[in-house]
N, C-alpha and C positions, 0 to 999 in steps of 0.2 A: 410894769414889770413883765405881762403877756405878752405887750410886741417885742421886748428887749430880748426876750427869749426867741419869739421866732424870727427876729430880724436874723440874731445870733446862727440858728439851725440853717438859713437859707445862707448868709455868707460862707458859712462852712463847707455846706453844699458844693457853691460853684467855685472857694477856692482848693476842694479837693477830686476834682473833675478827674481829674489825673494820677489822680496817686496809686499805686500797683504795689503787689506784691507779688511771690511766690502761691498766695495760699486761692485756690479758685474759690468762690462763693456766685452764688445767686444767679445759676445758669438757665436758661429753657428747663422748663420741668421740675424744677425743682420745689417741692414745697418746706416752706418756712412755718415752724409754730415756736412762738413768743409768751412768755408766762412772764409774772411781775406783779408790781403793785403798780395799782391806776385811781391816780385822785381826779375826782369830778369838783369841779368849783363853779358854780353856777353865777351868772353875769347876769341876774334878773333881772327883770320890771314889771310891776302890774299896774292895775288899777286902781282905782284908790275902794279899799276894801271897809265898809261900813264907817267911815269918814274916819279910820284909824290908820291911814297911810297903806304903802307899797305890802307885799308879802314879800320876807327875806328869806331865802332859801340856803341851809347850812353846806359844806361842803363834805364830802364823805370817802374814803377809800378804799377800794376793795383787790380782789384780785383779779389782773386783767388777763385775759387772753387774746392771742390774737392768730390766724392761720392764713397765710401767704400761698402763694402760687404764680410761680413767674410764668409769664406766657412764652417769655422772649429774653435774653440776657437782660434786659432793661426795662420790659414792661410786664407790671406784676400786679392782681389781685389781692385784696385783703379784705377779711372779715373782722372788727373787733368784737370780743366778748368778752362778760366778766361776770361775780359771783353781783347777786342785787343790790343794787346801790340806794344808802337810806339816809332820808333826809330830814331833818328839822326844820318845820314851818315857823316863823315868829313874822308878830305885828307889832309896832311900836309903841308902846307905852302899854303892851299887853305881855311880850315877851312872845314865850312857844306859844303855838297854838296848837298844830297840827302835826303828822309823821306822814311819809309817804314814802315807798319804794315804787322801783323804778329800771325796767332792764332796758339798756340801749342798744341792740346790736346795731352796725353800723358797715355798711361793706364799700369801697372806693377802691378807684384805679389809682395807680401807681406808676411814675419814674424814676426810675433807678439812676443817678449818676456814676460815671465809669464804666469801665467796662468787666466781665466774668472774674478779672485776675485781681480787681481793686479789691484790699483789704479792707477800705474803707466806703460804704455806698450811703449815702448822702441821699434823701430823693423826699418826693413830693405826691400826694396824693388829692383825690378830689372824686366823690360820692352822694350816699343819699344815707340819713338817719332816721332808724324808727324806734321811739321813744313809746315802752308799756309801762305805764303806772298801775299800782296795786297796793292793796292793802292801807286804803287810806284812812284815816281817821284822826280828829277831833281829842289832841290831849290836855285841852282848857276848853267845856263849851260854852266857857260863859255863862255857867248857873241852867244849864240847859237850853239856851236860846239860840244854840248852833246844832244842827244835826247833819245827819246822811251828803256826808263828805263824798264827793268822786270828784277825779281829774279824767280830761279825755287823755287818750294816745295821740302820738305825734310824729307827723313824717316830714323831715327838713333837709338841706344840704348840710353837705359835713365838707372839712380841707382838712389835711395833716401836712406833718412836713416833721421828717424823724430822718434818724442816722444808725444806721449797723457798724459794727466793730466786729470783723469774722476774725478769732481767736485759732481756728483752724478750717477744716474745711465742715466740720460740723458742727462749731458752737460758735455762736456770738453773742454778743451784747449790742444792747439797745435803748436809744432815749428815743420818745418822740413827744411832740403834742398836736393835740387835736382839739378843731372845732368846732360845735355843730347848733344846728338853730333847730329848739327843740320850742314850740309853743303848745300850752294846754288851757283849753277853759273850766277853771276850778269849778266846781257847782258844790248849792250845798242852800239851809235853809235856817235863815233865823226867822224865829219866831213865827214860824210858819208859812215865812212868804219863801219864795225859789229865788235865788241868788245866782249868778255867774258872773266870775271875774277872769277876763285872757289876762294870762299870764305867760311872758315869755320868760324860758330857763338861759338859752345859750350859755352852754358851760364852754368855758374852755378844761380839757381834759390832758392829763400829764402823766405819762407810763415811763419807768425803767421795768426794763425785763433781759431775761435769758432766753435765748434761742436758740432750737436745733432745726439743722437746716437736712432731708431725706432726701 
């Protein structure tokens, strides 16, 4: 269903290269901020963690932000942000184990399809993501035989690929999705020995929002 989706965003893309309106959007200079809801769905894998299988990683939704800056009719900077994103850890035949939060900000360059007059800009991005984990902790420790949980932090590539709907010359709407490769090595200690499991997250991430374009 992820690629059906961004297959979907990218044909839309180039078969709306063209399409114009009356209303101008997204010129040189302009900056764009993007508000909405933004779900993280995490694409895991780890290691096999004390012969209990993979860690499954819940998905979670929070509110996204994001702020824009065209350099150029066509090429634009982006930051995304959003309120902390919190997740349920589970292992199989144990259930939850653990909770973690998690702020990704994420900044990529940007192509715009169309040109200033298009109502419709279709485009594509491609950057770097840095992933802060915090507030982790152990909500089964197994009778106490799990303790002093951390994740490291994480710096990966990110791609997006999203579409604007400019409503006028200062509102639009917006869908995009994003990818990004987020890996951390869980630590942590049973039964007194030191534990580390990599564990990759790669979520793919899903925004609808509202935007006003200054």
């Amino acid at each position: 269903m992820n690629k059906k989706i961004v297959s979907s965003l990218i044909a839309t893309a180039l078969l709306t290269t063209g399409f114009a309106s009356s209303v101008s959007a997204h010129q040189a200079g302009d900056i764009i901020v993007r508000a909405g809801a933004v779900v993280v769905a995490p694409n895991e894998s780890s290691q096999d963690v004390l012969g209990l299988g993979e860690f499954s990683v819940g998905d979670n939704t929070q509110l996204g932000l994001n702020f824009g800056y065209m350099l150029t009719d066509n090429i634009g900077i982006e930051l995304l942000a959003a309120t902390p994103f919190s997740h349920d850890v589970s292992l199989d035949g144990v259930g939850k184990i653990a909770e973690t939060k998690h702020l990704p900000p994420t900044l990529v360059a940007q192509y715009y399809f169309g040109d200033a007059n298009s109502k419709l800009r279709p485009y594509i991005g491609a950057g770097v993501n840095f992933t802060n984990f915090f507030d982790n902790e152990f909500t089964n420790d197994l009778g106490g035989a799990l303790t002093d949980l951390s994740m490291t932090n994480s710096w990966g590539v990110a791609a997006q690929v999203g579409l604007d709907y400019q409503i006028n010359d200062s509102w639009l709407v917006n869908a995009s999705v994003w990818y990004a490769q987020i890996s951390t090595d869980v630590k942590f200690n049973y039964l007194g020995d030191a534990q580390k499991v990599e564990t990759d997250i790669d979520p793919w991430v899903y925004m609808v929002s509202v935007g006003y374009t200054f």
